[in-house]
Structures are given as structure tokens and as C-alpha cells.
VEXDREN-2710 file (C-alpha; in Angstrom, 1 decimal):
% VEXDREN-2710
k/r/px/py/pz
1/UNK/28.7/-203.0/184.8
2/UNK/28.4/-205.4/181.7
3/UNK/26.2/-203.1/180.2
4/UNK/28.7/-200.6/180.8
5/UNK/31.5/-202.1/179.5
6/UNK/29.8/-202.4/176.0
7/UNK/28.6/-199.1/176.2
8/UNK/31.6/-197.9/174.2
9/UNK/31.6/-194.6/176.3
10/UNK/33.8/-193.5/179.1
11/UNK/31.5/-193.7/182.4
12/UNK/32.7/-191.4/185.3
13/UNK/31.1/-192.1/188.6
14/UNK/31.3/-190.3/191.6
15/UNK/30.3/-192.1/194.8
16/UNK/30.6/-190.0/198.0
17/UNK/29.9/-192.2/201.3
18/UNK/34.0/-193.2/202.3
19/UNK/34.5/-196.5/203.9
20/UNK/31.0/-197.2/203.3
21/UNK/31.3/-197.7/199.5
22/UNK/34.6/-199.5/199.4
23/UNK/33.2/-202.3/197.8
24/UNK/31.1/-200.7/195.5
25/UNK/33.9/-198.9/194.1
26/UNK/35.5/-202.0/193.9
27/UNK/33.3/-203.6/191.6
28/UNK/33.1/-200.6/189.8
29/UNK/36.8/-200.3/189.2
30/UNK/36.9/-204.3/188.1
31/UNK/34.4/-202.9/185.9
32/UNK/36.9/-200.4/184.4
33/UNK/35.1/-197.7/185.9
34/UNK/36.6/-194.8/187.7
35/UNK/35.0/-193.9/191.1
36/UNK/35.6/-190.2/192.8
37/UNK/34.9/-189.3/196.0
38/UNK/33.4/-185.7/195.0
39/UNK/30.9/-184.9/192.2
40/UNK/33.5/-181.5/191.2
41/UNK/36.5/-184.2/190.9
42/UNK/34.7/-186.0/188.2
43/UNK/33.7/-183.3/186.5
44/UNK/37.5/-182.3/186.3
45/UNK/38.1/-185.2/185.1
46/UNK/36.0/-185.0/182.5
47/UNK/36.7/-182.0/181.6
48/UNK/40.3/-182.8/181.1
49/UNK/39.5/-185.6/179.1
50/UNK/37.0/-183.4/176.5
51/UNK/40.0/-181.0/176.2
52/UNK/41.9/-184.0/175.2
53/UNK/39.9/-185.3/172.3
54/UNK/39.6/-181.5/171.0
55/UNK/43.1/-180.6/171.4
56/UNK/43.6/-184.7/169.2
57/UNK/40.9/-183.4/166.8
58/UNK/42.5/-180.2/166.3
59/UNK/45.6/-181.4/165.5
60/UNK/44.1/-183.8/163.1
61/UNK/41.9/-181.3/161.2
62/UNK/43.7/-181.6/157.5
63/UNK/46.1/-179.2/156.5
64/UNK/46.8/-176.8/153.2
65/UNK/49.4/-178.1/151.4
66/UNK/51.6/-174.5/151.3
67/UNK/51.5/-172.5/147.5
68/UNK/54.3/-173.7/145.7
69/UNK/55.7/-176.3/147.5
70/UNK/56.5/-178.9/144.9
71/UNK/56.8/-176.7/141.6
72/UNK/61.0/-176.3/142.0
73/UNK/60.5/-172.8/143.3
74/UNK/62.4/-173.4/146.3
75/UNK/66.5/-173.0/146.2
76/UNK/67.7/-175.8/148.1
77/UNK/70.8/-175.6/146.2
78/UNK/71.0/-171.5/146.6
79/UNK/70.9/-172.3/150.3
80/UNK/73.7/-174.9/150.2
81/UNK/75.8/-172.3/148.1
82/UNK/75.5/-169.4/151.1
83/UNK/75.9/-171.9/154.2
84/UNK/78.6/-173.4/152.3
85/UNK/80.7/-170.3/151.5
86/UNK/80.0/-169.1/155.1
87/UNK/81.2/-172.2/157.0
88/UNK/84.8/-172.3/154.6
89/UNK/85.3/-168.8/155.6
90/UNK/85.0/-169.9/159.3
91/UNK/82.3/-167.7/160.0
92/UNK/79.1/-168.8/162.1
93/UNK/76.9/-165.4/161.9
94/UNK/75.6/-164.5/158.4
95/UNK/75.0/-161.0/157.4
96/UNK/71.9/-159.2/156.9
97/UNK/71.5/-160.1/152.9
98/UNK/72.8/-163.3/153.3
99/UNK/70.2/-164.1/156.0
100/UNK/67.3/-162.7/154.0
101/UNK/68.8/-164.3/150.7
102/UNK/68.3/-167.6/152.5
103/UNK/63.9/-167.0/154.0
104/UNK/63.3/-165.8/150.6
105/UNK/64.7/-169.0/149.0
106/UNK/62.0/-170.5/150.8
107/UNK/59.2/-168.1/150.2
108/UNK/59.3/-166.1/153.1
109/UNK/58.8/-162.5/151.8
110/UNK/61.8/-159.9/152.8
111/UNK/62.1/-156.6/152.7
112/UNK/64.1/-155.4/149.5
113/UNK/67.8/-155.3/151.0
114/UNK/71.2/-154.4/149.0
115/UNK/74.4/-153.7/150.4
116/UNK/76.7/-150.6/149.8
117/UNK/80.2/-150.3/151.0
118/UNK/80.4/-146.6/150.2
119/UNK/78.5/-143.4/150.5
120/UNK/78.2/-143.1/146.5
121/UNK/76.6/-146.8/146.4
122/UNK/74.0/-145.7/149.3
123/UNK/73.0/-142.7/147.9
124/UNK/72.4/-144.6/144.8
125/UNK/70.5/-147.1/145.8
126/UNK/68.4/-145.4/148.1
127/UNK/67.3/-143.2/144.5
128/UNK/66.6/-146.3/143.0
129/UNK/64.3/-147.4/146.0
130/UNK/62.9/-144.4/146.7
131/UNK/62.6/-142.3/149.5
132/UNK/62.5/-142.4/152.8
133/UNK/65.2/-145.5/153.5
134/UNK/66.4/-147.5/156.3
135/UNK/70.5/-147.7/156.7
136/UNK/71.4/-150.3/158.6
137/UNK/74.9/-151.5/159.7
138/UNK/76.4/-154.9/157.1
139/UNK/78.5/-157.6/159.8
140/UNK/78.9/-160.7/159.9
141/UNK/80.0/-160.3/163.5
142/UNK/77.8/-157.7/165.2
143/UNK/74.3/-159.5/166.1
144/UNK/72.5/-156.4/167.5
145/UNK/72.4/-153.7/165.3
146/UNK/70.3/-151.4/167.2
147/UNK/72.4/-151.2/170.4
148/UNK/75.7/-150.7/168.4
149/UNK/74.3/-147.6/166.8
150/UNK/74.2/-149.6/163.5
151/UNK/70.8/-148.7/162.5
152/UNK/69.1/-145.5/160.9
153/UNK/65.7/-145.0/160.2
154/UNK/63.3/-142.4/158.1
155/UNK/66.0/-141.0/155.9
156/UNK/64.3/-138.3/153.3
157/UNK/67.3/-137.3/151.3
158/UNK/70.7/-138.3/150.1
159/UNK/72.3/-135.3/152.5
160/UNK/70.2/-138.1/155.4
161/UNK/71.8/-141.1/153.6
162/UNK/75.7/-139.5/153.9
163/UNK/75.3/-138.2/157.2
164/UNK/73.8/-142.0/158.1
165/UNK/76.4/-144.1/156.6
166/UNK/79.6/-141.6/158.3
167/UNK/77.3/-142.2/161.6
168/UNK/77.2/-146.3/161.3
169/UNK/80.9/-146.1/160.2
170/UNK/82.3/-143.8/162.8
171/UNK/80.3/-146.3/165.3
172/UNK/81.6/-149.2/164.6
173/UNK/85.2/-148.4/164.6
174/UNK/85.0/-146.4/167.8
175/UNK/83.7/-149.8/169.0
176/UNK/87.1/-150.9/167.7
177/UNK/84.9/-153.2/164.8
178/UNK/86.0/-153.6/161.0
179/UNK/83.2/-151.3/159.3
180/UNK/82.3/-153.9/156.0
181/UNK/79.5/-151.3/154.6
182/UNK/75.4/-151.2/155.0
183/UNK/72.8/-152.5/153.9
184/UNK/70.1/-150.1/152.4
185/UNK/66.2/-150.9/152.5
186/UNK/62.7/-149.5/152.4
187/UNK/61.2/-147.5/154.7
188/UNK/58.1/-149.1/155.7
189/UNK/55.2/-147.1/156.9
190/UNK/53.4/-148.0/160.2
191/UNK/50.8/-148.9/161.2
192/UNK/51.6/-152.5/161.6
193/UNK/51.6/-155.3/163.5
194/UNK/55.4/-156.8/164.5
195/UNK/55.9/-160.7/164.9
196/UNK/58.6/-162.8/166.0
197/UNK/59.2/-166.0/164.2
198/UNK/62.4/-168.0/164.6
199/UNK/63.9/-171.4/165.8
200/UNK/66.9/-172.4/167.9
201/UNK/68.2/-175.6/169.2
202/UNK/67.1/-177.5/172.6
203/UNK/69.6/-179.7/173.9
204/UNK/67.1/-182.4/174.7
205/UNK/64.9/-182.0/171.8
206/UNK/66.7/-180.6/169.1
207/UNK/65.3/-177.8/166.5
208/UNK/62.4/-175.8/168.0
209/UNK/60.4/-172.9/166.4
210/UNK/59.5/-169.8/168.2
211/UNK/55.9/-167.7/167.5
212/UNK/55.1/-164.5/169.6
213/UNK/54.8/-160.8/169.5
214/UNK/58.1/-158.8/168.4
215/UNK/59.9/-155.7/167.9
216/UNK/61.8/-153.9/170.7
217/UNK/59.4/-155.0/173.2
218/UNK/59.5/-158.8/172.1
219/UNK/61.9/-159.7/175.4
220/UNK/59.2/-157.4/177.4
221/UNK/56.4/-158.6/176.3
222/UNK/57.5/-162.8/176.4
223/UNK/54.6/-163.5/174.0
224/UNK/55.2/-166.2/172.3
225/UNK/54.5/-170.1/171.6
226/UNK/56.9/-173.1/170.6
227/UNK/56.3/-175.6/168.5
228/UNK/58.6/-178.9/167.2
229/UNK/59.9/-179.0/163.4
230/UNK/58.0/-180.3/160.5
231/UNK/55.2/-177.8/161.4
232/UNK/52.1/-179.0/159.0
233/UNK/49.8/-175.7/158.5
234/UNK/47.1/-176.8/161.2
235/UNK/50.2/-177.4/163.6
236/UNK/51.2/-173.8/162.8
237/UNK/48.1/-172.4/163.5
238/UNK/48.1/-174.0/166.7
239/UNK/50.9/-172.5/167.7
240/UNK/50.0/-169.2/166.7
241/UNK/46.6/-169.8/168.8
242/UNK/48.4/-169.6/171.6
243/UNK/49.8/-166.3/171.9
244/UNK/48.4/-163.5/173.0
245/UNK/49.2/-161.3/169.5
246/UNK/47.0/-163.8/167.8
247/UNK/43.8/-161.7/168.8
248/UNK/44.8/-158.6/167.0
249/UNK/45.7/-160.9/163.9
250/UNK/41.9/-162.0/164.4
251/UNK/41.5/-158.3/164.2
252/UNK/43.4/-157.9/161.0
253/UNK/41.8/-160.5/158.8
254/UNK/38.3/-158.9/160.0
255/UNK/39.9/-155.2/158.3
256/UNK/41.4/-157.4/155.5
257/UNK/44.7/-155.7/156.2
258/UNK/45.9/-159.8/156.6
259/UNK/45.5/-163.0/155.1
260/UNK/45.8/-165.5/157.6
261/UNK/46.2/-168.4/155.7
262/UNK/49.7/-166.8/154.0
263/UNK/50.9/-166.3/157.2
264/UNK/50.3/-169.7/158.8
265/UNK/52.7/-170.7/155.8
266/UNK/55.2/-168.7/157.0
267/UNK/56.1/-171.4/160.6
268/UNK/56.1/-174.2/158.0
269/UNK/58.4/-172.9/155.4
270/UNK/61.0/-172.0/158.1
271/UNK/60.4/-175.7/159.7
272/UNK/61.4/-177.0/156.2
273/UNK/64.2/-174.7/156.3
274/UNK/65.6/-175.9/159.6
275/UNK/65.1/-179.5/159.5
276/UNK/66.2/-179.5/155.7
277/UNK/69.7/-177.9/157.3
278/UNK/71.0/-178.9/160.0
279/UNK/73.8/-176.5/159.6
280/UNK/71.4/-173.9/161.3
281/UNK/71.9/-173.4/164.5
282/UNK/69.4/-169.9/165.1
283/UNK/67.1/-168.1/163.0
284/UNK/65.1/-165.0/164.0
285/UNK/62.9/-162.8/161.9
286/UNK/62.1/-160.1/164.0
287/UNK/60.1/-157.9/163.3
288/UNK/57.6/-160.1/160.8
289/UNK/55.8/-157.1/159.8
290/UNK/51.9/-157.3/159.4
291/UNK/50.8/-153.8/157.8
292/UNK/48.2/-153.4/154.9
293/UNK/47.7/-156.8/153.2
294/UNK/51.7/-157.1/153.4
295/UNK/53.5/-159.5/155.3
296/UNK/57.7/-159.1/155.1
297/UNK/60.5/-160.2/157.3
298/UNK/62.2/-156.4/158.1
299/UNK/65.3/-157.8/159.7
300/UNK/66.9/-161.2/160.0
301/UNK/69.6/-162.8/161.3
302/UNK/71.0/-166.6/160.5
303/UNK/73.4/-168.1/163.0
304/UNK/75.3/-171.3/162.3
305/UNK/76.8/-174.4/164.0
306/UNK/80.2/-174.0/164.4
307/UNK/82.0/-175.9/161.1
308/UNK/84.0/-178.0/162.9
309/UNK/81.0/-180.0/163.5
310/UNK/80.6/-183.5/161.9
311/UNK/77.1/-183.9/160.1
312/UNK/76.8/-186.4/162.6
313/UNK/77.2/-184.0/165.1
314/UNK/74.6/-181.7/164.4
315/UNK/71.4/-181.9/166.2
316/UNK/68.6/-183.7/164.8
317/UNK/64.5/-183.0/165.4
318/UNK/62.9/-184.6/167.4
319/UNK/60.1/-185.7/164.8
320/UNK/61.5/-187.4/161.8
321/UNK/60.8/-184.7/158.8
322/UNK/59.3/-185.4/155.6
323/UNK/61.7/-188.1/153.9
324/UNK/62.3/-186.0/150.9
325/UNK/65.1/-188.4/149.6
326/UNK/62.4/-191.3/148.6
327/UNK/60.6/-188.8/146.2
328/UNK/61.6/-189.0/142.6
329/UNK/59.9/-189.2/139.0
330/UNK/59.3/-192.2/137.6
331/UNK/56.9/-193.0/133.7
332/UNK/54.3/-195.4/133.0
333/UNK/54.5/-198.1/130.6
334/UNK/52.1/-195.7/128.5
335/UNK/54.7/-192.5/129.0
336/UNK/52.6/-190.9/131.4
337/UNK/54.9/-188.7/133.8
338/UNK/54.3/-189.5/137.9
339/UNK/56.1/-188.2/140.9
340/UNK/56.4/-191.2/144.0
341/UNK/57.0/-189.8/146.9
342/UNK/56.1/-190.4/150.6
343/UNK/52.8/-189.5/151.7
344/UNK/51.8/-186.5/153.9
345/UNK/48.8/-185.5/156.2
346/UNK/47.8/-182.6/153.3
347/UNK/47.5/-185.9/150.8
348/UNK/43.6/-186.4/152.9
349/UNK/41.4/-184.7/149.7
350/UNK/43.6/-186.5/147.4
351/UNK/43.1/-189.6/148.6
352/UNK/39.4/-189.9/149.0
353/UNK/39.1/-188.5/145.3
354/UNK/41.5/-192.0/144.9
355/UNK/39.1/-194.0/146.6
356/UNK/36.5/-192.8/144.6
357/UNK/37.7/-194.5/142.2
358/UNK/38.1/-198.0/143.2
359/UNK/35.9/-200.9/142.0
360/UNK/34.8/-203.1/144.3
361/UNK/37.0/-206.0/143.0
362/UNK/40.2/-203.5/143.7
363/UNK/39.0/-203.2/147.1
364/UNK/38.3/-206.8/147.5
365/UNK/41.8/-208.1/146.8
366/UNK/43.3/-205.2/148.5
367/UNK/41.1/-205.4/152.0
368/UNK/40.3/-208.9/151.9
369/UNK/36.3/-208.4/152.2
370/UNK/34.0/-205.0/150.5
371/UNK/34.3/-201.8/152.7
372/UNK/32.1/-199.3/151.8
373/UNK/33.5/-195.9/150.2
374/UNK/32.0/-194.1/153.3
375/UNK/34.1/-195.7/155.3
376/UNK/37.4/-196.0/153.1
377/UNK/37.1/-192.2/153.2
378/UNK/35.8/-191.5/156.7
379/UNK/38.1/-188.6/158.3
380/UNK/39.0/-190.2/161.4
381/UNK/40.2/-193.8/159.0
382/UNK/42.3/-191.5/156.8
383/UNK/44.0/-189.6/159.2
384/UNK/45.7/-192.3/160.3
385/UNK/46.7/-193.6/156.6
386/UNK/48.0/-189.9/155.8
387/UNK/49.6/-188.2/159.1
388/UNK/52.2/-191.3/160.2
389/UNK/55.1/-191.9/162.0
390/UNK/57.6/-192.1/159.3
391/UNK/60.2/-193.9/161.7
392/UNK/57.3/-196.8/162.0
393/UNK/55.7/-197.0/158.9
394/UNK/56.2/-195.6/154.8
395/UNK/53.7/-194.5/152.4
396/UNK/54.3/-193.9/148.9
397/UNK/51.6/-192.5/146.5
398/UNK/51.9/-192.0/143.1
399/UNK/50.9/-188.9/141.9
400/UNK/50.1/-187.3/138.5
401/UNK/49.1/-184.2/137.0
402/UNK/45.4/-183.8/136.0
403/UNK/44.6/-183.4/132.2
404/UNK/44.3/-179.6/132.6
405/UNK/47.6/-179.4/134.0
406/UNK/45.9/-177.3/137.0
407/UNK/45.4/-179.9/139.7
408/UNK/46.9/-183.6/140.7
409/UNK/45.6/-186.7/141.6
410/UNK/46.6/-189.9/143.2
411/UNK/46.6/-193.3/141.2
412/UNK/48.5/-195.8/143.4
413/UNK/49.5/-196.1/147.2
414/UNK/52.4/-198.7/148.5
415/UNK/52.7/-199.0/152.2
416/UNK/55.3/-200.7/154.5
417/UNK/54.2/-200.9/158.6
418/UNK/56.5/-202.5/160.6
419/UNK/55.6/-204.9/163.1
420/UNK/55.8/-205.7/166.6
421/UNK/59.5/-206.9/165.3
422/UNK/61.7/-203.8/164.3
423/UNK/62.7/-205.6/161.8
424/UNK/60.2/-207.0/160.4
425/UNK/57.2/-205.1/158.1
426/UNK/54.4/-205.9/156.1
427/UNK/53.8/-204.2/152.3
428/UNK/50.6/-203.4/151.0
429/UNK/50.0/-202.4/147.2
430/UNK/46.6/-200.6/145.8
431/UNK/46.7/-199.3/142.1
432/UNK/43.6/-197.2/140.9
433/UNK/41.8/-199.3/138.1
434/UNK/42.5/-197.2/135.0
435/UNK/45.7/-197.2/135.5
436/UNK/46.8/-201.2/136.3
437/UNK/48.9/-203.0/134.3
438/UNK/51.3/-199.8/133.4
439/UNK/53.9/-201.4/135.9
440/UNK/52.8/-199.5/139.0
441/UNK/52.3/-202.4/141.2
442/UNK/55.5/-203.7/140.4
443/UNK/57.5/-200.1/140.7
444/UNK/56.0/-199.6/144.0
445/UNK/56.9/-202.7/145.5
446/UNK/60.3/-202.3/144.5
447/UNK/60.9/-199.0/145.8
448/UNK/59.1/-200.4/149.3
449/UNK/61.7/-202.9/149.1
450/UNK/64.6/-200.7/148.6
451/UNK/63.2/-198.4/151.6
452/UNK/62.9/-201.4/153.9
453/UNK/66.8/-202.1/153.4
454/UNK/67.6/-198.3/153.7
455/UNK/65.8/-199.0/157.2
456/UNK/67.2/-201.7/158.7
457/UNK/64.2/-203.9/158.1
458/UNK/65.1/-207.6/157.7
459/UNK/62.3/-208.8/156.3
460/UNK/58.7/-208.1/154.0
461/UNK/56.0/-209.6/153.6
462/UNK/52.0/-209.8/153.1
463/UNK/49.2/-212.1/153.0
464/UNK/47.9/-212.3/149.5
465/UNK/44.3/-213.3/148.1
466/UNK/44.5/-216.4/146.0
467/UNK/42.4/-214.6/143.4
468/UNK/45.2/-212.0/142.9
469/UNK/46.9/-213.3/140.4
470/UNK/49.0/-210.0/138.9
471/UNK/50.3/-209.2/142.9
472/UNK/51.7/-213.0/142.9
473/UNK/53.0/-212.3/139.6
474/UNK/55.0/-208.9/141.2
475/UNK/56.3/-210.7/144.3
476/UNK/57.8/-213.1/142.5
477/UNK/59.3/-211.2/139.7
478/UNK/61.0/-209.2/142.2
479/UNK/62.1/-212.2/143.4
480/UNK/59.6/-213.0/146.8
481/UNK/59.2/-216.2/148.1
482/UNK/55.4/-217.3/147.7
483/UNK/53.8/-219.7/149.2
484/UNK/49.8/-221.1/149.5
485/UNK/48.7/-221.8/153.2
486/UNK/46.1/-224.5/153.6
487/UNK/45.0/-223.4/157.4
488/UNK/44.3/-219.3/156.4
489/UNK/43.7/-219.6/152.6
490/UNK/46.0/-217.3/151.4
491/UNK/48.8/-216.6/149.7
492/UNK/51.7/-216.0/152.3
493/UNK/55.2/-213.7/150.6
494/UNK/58.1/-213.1/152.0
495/UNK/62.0/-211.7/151.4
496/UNK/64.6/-211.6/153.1
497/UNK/66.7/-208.8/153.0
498/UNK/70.7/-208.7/153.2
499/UNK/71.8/-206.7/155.9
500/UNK/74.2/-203.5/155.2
501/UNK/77.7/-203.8/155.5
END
């Protein structure tokens, strides 16, 4: 049993015999070994326990960092604009443009889709297009088109598009509804592949996202997978694993009618979406259509919370997002521009090319002894410096553009990990060589600082090397109590911060 406890590998044993082995299995359970009375139990067990280190080292495979997430092409503020103008109005259902207006702020591909409020304006648009079209019914009160008559598909000619838009308008106010127009779109040929993707809200865990098969036969089918906001791409593929429509995707990338990766994009660009506003109460794109290299949202419909609502009111997810509001430029003493922000699990190639970098002196002060760069950039250590719990620990990294312009590369990192206390946290500072002494050290612990009081932490500190003469320099220009103890020496920091009002 010593042997076994040193071992460093779970033992299973299975010892049949009943009362007769009671104290053997004793011993072996001081031991921290389990003891089954049946060979198949233990082999359950272990089975269990092998599905529970893949399903961990699947989720902590490192992600893609989605195309054009940092470059401004996203319209926060468009989105703010159309939520805004919605809520003032009273209304809690967006229309059909409105709805797609928002996904494709956020790089989710719609179908083209202009509203007309007459015949002439159809027919018009439906040239510019091109035929066939698809008419569909413009409310913001209506949810199902299809089963108000509000939809018409495969229309050839503008003689189809009249007759269409007389057919939605005489439907709608037979239903004793105020007819505001259609919307005119596209006729996308099949064959294709229809998706669900969407989120609603779960009165114990806030914001969740919805992946499955869709179309008409979406309720029918009940194929589909849920998944918690942020979604990272590996956590989106994940979800989409576990559906049953996945298989014929598989199918689709092996005909190269689908790129896989640009859909897995899709679950995390609607995550950002929800957990960036709150204000959403239900999304759903349905159908996501998959059909020759294309991927577009056909229809969508955005529901909001009702504006009475307090933003303190309004759910929250139950994993803290990205905190986007500690990201902002900032220039080096040399004029170089950086971005510091928070860091993120997709930040795992950038940070070994950091490492990389080090010298060993670097290292020394930062780690207190030499660690190899094999183990500084060993997958299992930096999963757990890049994929945190931001409620428990901060990570900034400062990052910069390459010299081609093409790529970017970490040159600092400034962590705060609270401890055992809540609030209380320990700061760590490590600047790349070549770029020390252009005030990064000192920027970094500021902004850690300013974080710490934003999160109700009391009080930083850090044990510090003697040798490190510039980090003792920072923490006390920034106005840390600093300190030399004789028993560990090392250089012991601390601040205290003032608590809010």
C-alpha cells in the first residue's frame, strides 16, 4: 500500500470473498484504495473515470480565436441603436430585418432581407435580387410566420410577387392584425442541411444556447444540445458533437459543401451576443442553412426582456464572460502602440511564443528558481494560466502587432489570484526582455491595482526577490508598502486598498 500511494496512479481493486475480506479492504481503503466486490464494478468505474479525463482534455484542447474578433468589425454600438429604439417604443419582439440586422453585426451571415410596404416596392426589389424570391410577412407582433399564412415561397415573376403580397395582406387582417408590409429575400436552392441555433433564458442558470437539427421538423425531431455562454470554439464544437445532425455535417466537410471551422464560429459569436446584452431575452435562427460551401441564417427572430426591467434585473450567465471593460490601448515609452486586455484560453500559442523569449534571469526573478522552457510551455501548465475563472483570478497581457502588421505577439503578462481570503490577492508581473524598461511593469501593476478595487479586493501583495531591484522600484512608486523579511529572504509588498463608497 506505500508503494501504492506513491505510485501517482489511481489503483482500482476488486476483492470478491464478502465478510471474509473485510479487513483487507480495510487496509486497502486507509490506503486510499477503492475495493469492489465485482471485477465488472471496477471496470465501471474505471471506465467512468477515463471518460472523465477525456471529456477535461477535450474541453481543454486550445481554441481558434474566431476571424475578426478584435479588428472593430463588430457593431456593438449598431446593436445598442436597434435594442434601444425597440425598447422606447415598448415593443419586446423585433422584426425580421431588425433581427437579422442585429446576427450580422456580429458576423453571423444572413440571408439578403429588405422590407417593402407596398406591391410597387416588392416587385422592385425582387428585380433587383433576382428571381425566384421569398415574401415573407414584416411584424413586430406575429412570431410564427408560417402558421399565420405570412410566408411565400418560389415566386418566379412579379405577377407571383403581387398576388403574394395581396395573399400576406389579406391574411393578416382577416386575423384582425395591422399588416406593416414584407420582407423580400432570396430564394435559396436546396439541397441543404437546416440547423437550429439560438439561446433563451433558464431561471436557474441564466443565458443558455441551443444547437440541433431545424426547419419544420426541429420540434419533431428534438435534436439538439445546450451549452452555457461564453462558448470558446472547442466548447462549441462540443456542443455540436452531441447532436445527432452533427454526422451529416461530418458528411459535408468530406464533399467540401461545408467548412466546419466557420460554422463552429457561429455558437460563439451569438454567445458574445447574448452575454454582451442582456436586453436579450430569446434568439433563434432557424433554419441555419448549410447548402454548397454557404452557411446563412434564412429566418430569425429576436425577443426582448420586457423594458421595464432594471439592468439589474436582467439575468446574468452563469459563467462570468470575457471582462471586455479592462481592455484598452495604452503606448510605450518608445511610442509603440499595445492593446491590455484580459487574457483568454485562445491566448495558449501566443504565450509560448512569449516564453520563448524569456532569459533565464527574467524567469529567475519572476519564478523564484530556473524552470525549463519545456515546462513553462507544457499544455497542461498553460491551460491553467490561459482558460481561468475570471471571478477568482485576472490576467492581463500586453499585446502588440508584429512588424508585418499580419500577426500579434505577447510582450508582458500581469496576474492577480486571489487567495484563500476573498479579499485578499497576490500580483505577479513578467515583461519580455526587449521590451523592459518602456514602463510596462509599472502600467501593468497599476491597472491590476485598479482591477483589484473594481473587485472588492482589500488588499495586494507579492513576495519579491531581493535582486529585483526595478519591481521594488514599481511597488513603491505606485505607492506599496515594501518591506525585507529576515526569516524567508525576500522582499514582502503590500497595499491597502480603500474600500468603495
Amino acid at each position: 500500500t506505500a508503494r501504492a500511494a506513491a505510485f501517482g496512479t489511481p489503483i482500482l481493486a476488486s476483492w470478491m470473498g464478502g465478510a471474509e475480506v473485510v479487513e483487507g479492504e480495510a487496509i486497502l481503503n486507509r490506503a486510499g484504495i477503492p475495493v469492489f466486490p465485482f471485477p465488472d464494478t471496477a471496470a465501471r468505474m474505471f471506465a467512468y473515470m477515463w471518460q472523465y479525463t477525456e471529456s477535461l482534455r477535450g474541453l481543454y484542447e486550445t481554441p481558434m480565436l474566431p476571424a475578426h474578433a478584435d479588428n472593430g468589425t463588430i457593431q456593438r454600438q449598431h446593436v445598442l441603436e436597434i435594442i434601444g429604439n425597440a425598447r422606447q417604443s415598448g415593443r419586446t419582439l423585433l422584426d425580421e430585418v431588425e433581427s437579422k440586422s442585429i446576427l450580422a453585426a456580429y458576423g453571423i451571415p444572413v440571408v439578403a432581407t429588405h422590407a417593402a410596404r407596398s406591391e410597387e416596392a416588392a416587385v422592385g426589389l425582387a428585380e433587383q435580387l433576382g428571381y425566384p424570391v421569398v415574401l415573407k410577412l414584416l411584424s413586430s407582433a406575429v412570431t410564427h410566420k408560417t402558421a399565420s399564412g405570412g410566408v411565400r415561397l418560389h415566386l418566379h415573376d412579379a405577377a407571383a410577387v403581387r398576388q403574394a403580397f395581396r395573399e400576406i395582406a389579406t391574411a393578416q387582417q382577416a386575423g384582425g392584425r395591422a399588416f406593416q408590409g414584407v420582407t423580400v429575400q432570396p430564394m435559396i436552392p436546396p439541397p441543404g442541411i437546416e440547423l437550429i441555433l439560438g439561446s433563451t433564458v433558464d431561471p436557474q442558470f441564466g443565458p443558455v444556447l441551443l444547437f440541433g437539427a431545424g426547419g419544420l421538423l426541429a420540434e419533431a425531431l428534438q435534436d439538439y444540445s445546450l451549452a452555457l455562454p461564453p462558448l470558446t470554439t472547442t466548447l462549441a464544437r462540443r456542443m455540436m458533437e452531441r447532436t445527432r445532425i452533427f454526422h451529416a455535417l461530418l458528411q459535408a466537410v468530406e464533399q467540401h459543401s461545408l467548412d466546419l471551422e466557420i460554422l463552429t464560429q457561429m455558437p460563439v459569436r451569438l454567445s458574445w451576443l447574448v452575454v454582451e446584452h442582456p436586453e436579450i431575452k430569446e434568439i433563434d435562427l432557424n433554419p441555419l442553412f448549410v447548402s454548397a460551401g454557404r452557411l446563412l441564417a434564412l429566418d430569425a427572430r429576436v425577443l426582448l426582456h420586457d423594458a421595464t426591467l432594471r439592468p439589474e434585473q436582467l439575468p446574468t450567465p452563469a459563467i462570468r464572460p470575457y471582462p471586455r471593460q479592462y481592455q484598452s490601448p495604452w503606448q510605450l515609452k518608445n511610442g509603440t502602440p499595445v492593446l491590455i486586455r484580459p487574457i483568454r484560453p485562445e491566448d495558449e500559442p501566443l504565450m509560448v511564443a512569449f516564453h520563448q523569449k524569456l532569459s533565464e534571469r527574467t524567469v529567475y526573478l519572476r519564478y523564484f528558481h530556473l524552470i525549463t522552457l519545456t515546462q513553462r510551455i507544457a499544455h497542461e501548465r498553460l491551460t491553467r494560466i490561459c482558460f481561468i475563472d475570471y471571478d477568482r483570478e485576472m490576467a492581463l497581457v500586453v499585446e502588440r502587432r508584429t512588424a508585418d502588421g499580419e500577426g500579434r505577439e505577447i510582450i508582458g503578462v500581469g496576474r492577480l489570484s486571489r487567495s484563500h481570503r476573498a479579499s485578499e490577492a497576490e500580483f505577479a508581473v513578467l515583461v519580455s526582455d526587449e521590451y523592459q524598461g518602456q514602463g510596462l511593469g509599472s502600467e501593468l501593476l497599476r491597472r491590476l491595482l485598479q482591477i483589484a478595487a473594481a473587485e472588492k479586493i482589500r488588499r495586494v501583495s507579492a513576495d519579491i526577490l531581493p535582486d529585483n531591484d526595478d519591481m521594488q522600484r514599481v511597488c513603491k512608486k505606485l505607492g506599496m508598502q515594501v518591506r525585507f523579511d529576515h526569516e524567508e529572504h525576500v522582499i514582502k509588498t503590500w497595499i491597502d486598498l480603500p474600500a468603495e463608497k
